[in-house]
C-alpha positions as CSV (number, residue, x, y, z in Angstrom):
1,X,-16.4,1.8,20.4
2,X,-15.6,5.2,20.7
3,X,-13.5,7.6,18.9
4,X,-11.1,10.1,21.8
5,X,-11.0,14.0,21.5
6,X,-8.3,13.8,19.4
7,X,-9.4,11.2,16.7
8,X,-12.6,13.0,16.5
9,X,-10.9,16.1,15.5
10,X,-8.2,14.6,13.1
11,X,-11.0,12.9,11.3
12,X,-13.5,16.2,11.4
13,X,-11.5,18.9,10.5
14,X,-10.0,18.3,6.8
15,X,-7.0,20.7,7.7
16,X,-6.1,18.3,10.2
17,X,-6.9,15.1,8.3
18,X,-5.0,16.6,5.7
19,X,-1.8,17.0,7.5
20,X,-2.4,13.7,9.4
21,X,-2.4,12.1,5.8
22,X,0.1,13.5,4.7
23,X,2.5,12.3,8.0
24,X,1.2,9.3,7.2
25,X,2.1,8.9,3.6
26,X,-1.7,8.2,3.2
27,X,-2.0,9.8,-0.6
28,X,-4.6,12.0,-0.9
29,X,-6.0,14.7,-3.9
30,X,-4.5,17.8,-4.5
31,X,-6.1,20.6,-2.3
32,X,-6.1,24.0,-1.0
33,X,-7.3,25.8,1.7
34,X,-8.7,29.4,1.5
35,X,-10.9,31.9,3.5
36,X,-11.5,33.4,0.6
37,X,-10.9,33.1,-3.3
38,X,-7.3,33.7,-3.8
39,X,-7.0,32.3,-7.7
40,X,-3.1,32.3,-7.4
41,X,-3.5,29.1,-5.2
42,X,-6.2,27.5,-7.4
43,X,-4.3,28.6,-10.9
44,X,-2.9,24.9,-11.6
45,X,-6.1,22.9,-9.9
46,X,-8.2,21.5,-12.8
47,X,-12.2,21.8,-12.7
48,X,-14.4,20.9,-11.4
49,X,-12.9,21.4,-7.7
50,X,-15.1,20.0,-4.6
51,X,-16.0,23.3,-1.8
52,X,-16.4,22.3,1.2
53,X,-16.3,23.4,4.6
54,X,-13.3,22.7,6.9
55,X,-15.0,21.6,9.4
56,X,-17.9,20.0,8.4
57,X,-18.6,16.0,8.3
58,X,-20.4,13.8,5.9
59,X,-21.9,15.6,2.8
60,X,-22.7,19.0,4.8
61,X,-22.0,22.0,2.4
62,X,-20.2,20.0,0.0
63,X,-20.6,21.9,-3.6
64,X,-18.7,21.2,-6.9
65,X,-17.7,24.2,-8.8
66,X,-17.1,24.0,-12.9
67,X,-15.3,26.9,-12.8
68,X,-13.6,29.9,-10.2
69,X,-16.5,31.8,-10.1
70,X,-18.6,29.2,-8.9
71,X,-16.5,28.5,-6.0
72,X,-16.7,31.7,-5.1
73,X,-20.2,31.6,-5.1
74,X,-20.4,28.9,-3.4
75,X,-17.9,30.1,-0.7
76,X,-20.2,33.1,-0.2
77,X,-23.4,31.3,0.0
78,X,-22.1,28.7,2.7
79,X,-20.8,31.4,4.3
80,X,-23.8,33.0,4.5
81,X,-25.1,30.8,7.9
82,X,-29.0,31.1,7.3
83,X,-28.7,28.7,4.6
84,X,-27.5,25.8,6.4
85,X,-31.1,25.3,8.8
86,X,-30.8,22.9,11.6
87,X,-28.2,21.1,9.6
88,X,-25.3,24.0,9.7
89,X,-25.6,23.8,13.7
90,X,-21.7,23.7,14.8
91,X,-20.4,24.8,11.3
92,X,-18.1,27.5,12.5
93,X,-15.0,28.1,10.5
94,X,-15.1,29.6,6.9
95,X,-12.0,27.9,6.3
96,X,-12.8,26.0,2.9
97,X,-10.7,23.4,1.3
98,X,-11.0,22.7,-2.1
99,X,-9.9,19.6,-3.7
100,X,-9.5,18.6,-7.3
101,X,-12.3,15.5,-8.1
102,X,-10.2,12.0,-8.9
């Protein structure tokens, strides 16, 4: 079995899964999405908030910031390409979404 174009993507990218979700009535945590730290759309999130790369899959890039400044740092250093190696091949956005941990 095998997912079309358009699955793949939905399920891939978390702004469209997001959005897909929330058509869908599916509920889902409390996120934002940011290319870069904007602490007016974080200001009500509680810590610590899961950083992670729009569109990434699985566990690549995924961080968990205590507090703003480590999400920054963390949006910075993922950013930063030469840090992902062979496993940051096809990471191209620096979209982030961060999402309040359940």
């Amino acid at each position: 079995c095998y997912l079309d174009v358009k699955t793949a993507c939905d399920v891939s990218d978390k702004s469209i899964m997001k959005d897909v979700f929330h058509k869908h009535g599916i509920p889902s945590s409390k996120h934002v999405f940011m290319d870069a730290l904007d602490m007016d759309k974080i200001r009500d999130m509680e810590y610590p908030l899961v950083v992670k790369p729009v569109d990434a899959y699985s566990s690549r890039g995924v961080r968990k910031a205590e507090n703003p400044e480590a999400a920054w740092t963390f949006m910075q250093w993922l950013g930063s390409g030469p840090v992902w190696g062979a496993a940051g091949a096809g990471i191209t956005g620096l979209l982030w979404i961060l999402t309040m941990v359940l």
